[in-house]
Backbone bond lengths (Angstrom), bond angles and torsions (degrees), N, CA, C in turn:
res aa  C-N    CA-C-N  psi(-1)  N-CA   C-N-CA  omega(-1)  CA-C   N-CA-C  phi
1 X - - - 1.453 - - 1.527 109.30 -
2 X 1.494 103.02 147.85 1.547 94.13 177.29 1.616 121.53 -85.13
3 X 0.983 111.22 -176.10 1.674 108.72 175.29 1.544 112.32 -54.45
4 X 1.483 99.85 -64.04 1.326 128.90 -160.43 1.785 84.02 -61.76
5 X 0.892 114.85 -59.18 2.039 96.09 -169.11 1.454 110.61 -78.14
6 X 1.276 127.52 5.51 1.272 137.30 -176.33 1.616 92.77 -88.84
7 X 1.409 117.64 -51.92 1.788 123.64 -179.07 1.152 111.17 -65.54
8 X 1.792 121.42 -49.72 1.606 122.28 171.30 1.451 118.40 -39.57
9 X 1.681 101.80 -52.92 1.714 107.98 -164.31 1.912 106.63 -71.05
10 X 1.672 101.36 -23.07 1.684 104.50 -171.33 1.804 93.75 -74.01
11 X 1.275 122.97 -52.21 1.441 119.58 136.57 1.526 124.34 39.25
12 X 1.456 88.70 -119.26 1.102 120.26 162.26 1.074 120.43 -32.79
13 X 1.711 120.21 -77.33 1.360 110.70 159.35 1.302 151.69 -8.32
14 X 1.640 86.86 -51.22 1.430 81.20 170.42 1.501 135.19 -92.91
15 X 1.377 92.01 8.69 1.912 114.59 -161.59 2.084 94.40 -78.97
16 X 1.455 80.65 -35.84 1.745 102.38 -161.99 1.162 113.61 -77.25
17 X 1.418 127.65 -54.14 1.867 144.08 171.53 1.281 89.31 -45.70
18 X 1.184 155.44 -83.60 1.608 142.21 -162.41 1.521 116.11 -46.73
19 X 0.771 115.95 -24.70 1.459 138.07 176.35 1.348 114.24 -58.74
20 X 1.340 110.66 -71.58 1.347 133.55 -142.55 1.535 97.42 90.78
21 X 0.801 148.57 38.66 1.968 108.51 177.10 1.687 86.04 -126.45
22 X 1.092 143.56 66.89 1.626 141.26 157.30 1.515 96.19 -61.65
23 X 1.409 112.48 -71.07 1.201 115.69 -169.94 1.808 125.16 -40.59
24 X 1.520 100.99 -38.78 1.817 93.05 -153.46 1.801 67.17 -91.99
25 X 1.289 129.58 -19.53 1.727 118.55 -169.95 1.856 93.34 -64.31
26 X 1.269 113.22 -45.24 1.664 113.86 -175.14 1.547 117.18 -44.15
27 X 2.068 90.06 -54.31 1.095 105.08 -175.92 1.898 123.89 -68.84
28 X 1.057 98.65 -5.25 1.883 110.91 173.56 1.355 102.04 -84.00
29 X 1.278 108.68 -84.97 1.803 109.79 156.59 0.808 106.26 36.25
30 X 1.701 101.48 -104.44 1.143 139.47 -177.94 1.562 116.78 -37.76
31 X 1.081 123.39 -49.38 1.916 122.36 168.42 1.272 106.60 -73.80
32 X 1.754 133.28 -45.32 1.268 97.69 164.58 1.535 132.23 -41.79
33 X 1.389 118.96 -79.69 1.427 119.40 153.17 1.515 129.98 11.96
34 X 1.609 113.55 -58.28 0.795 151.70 170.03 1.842 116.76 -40.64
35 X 1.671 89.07 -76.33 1.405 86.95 -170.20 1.833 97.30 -107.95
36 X 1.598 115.03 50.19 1.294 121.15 152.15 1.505 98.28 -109.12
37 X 1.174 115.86 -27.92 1.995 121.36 175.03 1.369 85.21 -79.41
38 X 0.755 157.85 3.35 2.028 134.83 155.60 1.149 107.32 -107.11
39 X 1.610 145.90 -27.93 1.703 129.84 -139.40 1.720 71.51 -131.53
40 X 1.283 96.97 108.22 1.532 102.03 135.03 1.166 143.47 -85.30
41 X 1.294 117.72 0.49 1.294 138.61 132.40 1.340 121.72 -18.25
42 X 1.534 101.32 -72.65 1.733 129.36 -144.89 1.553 83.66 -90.59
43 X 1.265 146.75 -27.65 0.902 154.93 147.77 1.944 128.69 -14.47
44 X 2.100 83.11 -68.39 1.034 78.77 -178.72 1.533 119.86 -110.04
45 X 1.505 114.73 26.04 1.669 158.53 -167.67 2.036 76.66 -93.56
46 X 1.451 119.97 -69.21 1.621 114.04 -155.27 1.841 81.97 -86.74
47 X 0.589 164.19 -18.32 1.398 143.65 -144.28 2.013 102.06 -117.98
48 X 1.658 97.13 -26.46 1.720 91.68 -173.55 1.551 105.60 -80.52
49 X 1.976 101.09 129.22 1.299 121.89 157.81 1.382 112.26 -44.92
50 X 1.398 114.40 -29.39 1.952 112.27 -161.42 1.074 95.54 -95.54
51 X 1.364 154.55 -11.57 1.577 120.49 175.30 1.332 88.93 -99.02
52 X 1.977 106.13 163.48 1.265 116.40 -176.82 1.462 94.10 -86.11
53 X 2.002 90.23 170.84 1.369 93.93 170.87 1.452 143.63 -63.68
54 X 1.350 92.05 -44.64 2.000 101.64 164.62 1.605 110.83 -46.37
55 X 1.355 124.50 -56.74 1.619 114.33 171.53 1.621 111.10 -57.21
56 X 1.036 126.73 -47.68 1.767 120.13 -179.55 1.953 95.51 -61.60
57 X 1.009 124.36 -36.61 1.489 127.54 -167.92 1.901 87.30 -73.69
58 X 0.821 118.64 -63.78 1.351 125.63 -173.15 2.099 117.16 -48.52
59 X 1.445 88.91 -59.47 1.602 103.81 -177.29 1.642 110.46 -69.23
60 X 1.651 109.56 -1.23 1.803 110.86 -171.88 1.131 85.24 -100.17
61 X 1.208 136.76 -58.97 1.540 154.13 -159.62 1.738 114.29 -64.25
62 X 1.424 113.38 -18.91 0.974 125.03 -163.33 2.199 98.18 -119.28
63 X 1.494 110.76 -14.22 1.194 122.69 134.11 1.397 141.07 -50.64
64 X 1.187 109.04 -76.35 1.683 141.51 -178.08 1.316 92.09 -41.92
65 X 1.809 105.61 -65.98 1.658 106.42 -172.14 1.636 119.78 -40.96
66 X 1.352 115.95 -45.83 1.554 127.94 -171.22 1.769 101.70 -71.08
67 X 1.232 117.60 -52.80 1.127 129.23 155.41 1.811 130.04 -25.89
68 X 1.848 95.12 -39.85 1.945 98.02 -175.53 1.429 104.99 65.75
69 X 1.707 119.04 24.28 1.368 98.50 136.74 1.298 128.85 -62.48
70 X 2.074 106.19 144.91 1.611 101.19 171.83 1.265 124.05 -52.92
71 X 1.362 131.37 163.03 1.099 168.82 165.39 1.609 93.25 -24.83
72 X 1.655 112.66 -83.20 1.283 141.95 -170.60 1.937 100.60 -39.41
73 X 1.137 101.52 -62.97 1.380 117.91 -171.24 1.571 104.88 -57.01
74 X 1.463 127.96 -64.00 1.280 146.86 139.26 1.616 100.80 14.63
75 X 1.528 105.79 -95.35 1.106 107.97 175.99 1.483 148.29 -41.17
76 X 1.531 92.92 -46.38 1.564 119.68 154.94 1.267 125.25 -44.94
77 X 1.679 124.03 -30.91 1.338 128.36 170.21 1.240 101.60 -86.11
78 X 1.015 139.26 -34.31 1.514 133.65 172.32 1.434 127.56 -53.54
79 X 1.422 100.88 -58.05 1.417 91.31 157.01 1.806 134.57 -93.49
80 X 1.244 108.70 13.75 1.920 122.55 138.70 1.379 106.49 -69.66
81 X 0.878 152.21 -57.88 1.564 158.27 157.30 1.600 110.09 -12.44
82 X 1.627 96.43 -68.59 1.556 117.60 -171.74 1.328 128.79 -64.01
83 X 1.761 79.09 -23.77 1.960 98.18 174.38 1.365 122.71 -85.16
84 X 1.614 110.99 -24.14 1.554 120.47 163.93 1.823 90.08 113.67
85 X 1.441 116.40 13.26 1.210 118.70 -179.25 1.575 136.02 -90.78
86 X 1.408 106.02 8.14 1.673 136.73 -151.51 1.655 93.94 -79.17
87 X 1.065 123.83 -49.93 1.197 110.18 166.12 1.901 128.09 -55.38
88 X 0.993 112.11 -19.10 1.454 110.39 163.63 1.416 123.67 -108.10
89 X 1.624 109.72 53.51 1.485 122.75 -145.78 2.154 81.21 -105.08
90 X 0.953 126.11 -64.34 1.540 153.24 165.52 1.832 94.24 -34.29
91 X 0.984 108.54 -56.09 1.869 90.84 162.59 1.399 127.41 -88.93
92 X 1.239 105.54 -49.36 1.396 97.17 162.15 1.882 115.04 -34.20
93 X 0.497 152.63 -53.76 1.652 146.44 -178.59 1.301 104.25 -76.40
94 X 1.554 133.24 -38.52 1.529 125.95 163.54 1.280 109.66 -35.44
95 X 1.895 111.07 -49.53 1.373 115.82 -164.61 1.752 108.01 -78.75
96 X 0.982 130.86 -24.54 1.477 147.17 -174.30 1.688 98.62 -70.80
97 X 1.329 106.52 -52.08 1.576 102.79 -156.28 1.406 99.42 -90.20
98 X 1.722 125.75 -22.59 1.285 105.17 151.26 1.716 132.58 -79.57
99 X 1.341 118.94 -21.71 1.216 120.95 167.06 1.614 107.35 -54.19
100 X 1.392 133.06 -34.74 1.129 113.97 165.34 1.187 151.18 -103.51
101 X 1.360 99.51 5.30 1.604 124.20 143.20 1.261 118.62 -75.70
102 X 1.543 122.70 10.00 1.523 115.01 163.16 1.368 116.58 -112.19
103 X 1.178 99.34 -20.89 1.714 125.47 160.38 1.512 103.61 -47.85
104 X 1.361 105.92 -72.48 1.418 113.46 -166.52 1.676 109.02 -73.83
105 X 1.268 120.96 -3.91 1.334 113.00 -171.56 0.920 135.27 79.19
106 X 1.366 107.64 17.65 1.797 111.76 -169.99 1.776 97.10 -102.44
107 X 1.355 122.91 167.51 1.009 144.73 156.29 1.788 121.89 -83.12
108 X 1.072 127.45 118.61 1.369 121.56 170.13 1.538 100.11 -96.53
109 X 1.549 81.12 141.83 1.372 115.81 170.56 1.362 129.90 -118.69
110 X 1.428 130.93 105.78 1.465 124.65 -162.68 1.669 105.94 -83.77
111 X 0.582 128.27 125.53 1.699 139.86 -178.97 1.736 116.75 -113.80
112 X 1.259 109.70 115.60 1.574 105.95 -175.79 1.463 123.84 -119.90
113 X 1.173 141.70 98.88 1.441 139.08 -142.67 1.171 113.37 -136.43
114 X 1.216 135.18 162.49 1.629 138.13 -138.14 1.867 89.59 -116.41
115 X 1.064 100.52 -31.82 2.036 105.05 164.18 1.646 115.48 -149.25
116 X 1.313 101.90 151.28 1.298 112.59 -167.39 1.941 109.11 -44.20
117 X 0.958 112.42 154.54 1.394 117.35 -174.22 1.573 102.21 -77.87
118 X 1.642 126.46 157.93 1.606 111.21 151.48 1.298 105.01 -104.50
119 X 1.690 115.21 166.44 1.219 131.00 178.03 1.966 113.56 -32.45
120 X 1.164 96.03 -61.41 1.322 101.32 175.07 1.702 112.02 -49.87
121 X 1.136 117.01 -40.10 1.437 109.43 -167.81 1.480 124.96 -93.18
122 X 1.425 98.14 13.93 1.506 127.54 -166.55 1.921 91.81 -108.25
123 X 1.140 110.11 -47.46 1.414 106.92 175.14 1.497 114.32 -74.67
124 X 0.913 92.09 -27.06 1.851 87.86 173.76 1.191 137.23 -67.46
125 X 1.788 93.49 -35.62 1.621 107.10 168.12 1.809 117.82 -82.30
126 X 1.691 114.52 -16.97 1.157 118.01 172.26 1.792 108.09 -64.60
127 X 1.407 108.40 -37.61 1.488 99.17 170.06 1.131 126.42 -88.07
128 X 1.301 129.51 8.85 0.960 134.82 -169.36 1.028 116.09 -84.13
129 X 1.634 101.90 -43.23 1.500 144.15 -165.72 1.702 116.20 -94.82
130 X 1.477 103.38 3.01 1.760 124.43 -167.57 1.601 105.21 -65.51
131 X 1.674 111.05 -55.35 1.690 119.09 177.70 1.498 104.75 -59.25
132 X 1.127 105.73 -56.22 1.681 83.26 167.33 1.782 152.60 -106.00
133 X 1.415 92.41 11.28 1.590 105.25 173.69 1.774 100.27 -98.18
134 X 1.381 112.18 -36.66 1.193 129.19 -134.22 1.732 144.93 57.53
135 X 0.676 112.00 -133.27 2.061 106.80 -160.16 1.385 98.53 -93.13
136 X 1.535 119.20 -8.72 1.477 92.85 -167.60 1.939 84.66 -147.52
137 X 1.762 84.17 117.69 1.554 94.37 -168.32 1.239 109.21 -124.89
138 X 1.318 129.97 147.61 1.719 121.56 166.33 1.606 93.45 -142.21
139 X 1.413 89.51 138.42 1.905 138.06 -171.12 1.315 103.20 -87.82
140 X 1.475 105.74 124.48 1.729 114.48 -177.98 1.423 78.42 -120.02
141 X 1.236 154.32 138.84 1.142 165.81 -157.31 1.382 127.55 -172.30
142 X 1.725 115.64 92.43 1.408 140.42 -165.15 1.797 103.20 -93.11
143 X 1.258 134.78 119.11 0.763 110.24 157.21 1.974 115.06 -96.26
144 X 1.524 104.28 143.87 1.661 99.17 -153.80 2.174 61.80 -138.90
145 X 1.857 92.69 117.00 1.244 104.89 172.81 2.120 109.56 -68.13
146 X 1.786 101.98 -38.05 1.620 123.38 175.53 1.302 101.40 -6.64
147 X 2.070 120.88 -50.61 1.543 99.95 -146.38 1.384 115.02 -107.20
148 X 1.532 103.04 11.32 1.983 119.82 168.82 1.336 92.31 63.42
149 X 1.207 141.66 -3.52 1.640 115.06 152.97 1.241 99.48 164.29
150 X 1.567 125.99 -168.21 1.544 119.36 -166.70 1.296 128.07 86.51
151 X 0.692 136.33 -161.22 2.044 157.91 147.17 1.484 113.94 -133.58
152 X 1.378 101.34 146.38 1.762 110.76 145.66 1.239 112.41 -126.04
153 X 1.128 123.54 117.40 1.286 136.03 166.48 1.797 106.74 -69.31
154 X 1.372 95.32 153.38 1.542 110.61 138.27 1.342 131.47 -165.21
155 X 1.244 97.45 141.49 1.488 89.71 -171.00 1.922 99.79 -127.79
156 X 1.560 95.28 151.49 1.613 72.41 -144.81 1.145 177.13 -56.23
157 X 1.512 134.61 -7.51 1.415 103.06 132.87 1.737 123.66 -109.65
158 X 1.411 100.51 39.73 1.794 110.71 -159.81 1.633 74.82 -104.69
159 X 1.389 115.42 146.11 1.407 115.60 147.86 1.790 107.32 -146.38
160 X 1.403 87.32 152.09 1.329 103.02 -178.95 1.161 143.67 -105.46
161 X 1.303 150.91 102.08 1.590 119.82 -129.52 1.682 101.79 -146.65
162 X 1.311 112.73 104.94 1.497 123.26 175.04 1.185 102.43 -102.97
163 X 1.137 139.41 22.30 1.788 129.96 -154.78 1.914 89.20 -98.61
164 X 1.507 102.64 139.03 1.293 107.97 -161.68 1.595 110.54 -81.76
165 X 1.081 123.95 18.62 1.397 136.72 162.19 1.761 105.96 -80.40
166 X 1.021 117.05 -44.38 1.812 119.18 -172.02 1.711 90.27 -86.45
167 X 1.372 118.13 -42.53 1.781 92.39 178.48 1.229 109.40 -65.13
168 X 1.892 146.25 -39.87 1.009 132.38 178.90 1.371 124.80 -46.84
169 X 1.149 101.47 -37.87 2.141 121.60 169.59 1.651 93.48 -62.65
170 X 0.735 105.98 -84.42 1.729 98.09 -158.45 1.858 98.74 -55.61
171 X 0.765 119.05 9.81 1.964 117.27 175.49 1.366 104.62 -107.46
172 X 1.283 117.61 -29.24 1.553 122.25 179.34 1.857 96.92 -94.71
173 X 0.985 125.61 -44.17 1.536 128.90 162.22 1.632 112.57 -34.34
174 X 1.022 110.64 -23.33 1.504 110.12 -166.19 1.288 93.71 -141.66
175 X 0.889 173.17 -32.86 1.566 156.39 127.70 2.123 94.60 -12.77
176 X 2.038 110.94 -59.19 1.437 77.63 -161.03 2.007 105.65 -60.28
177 X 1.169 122.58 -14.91 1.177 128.35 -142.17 2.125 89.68 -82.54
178 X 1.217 117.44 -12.94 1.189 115.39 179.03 1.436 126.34 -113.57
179 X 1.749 99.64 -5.96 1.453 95.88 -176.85 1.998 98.86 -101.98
């Protein structure tokens, strides 16, 4: 993480803990994030030097809203926007949502899967994952179609990787190794 989104997200934090709203602030986050990993657009809307700031402040805000980002968050991109900081908008919330999973004590776990997980199969891997994350875990969860099925976990810096893209490699790895 960089400095600068390391100070934004401590920020925030603290805008939010008086509040109460960590949670629905996580839960915005998280859809920003979200629909900057879909709009390449919005992408290159936070990342272009050539539009001014009031239009990037304007064209995020006029996102977020359609979106039902909070209020709090809302604002917060506005003035990241205003500051010339919109391009480190996608870490900034990396840095937020782990600053408060370190707060809270939880362990993140990045999880990457070829289709979205169901509820049930989300608890399964939280216990699965209990001896070594422990009891209090939070799920960063990518689905990356690339590995045709499986998971890779990681937890941090151990990763684990059954995803049936790396067994096809190591089957063709050893097929060339015998023919």
């Amino acid at each position: 993480m960089s400095a600068v989104a390391t100070r934004y997200a401590g920020a925030l934090y603290e805008l939010a803990e008086p509040k109460n709203q960590l949670d629905d602030t996580a839960k915005s986050l998280k859809a920003v994030k979200a629909l900057l990993g879909e709009s390449v657009d919005l992408r290159r809307l936070v990342a272009s030097p050539i539009i001014g700031r009031d239009k990037q402040a304007k064209a995020m805000l006029a996102v977020l809203s359609k979106a039902g980002i909070t209020d709090l968050v809302s604002r917060f991109v506005a003035v990241v926007a205003k500051n010339g900081r919109l391009a480190a908008l996608g870490e900034i919330a990396e840095a937020f949502l782990r600053l408060l999973a370190a707060r809270r004590g939880e362990v993140t776990v990045e999880v990457r899967t070829a289709q979205p997980l169901a509820e049930r199969e989300m608890q399964a891997l939280g216990q699965a994952l209990k001896p070594i994350a422990g009891d209090k875990v939070a799920f960063d969860v990518k689905v990356d179609p690339s590995i045709l099925g499986g998971l890779i976990v990681k937890v941090g810096s151990r990763m684990f990787d059954s995803s049936l893209r790396t067994k096809l490699q190591r089957l063709q790895l050893a097929m060339k190794g015998v023919a």
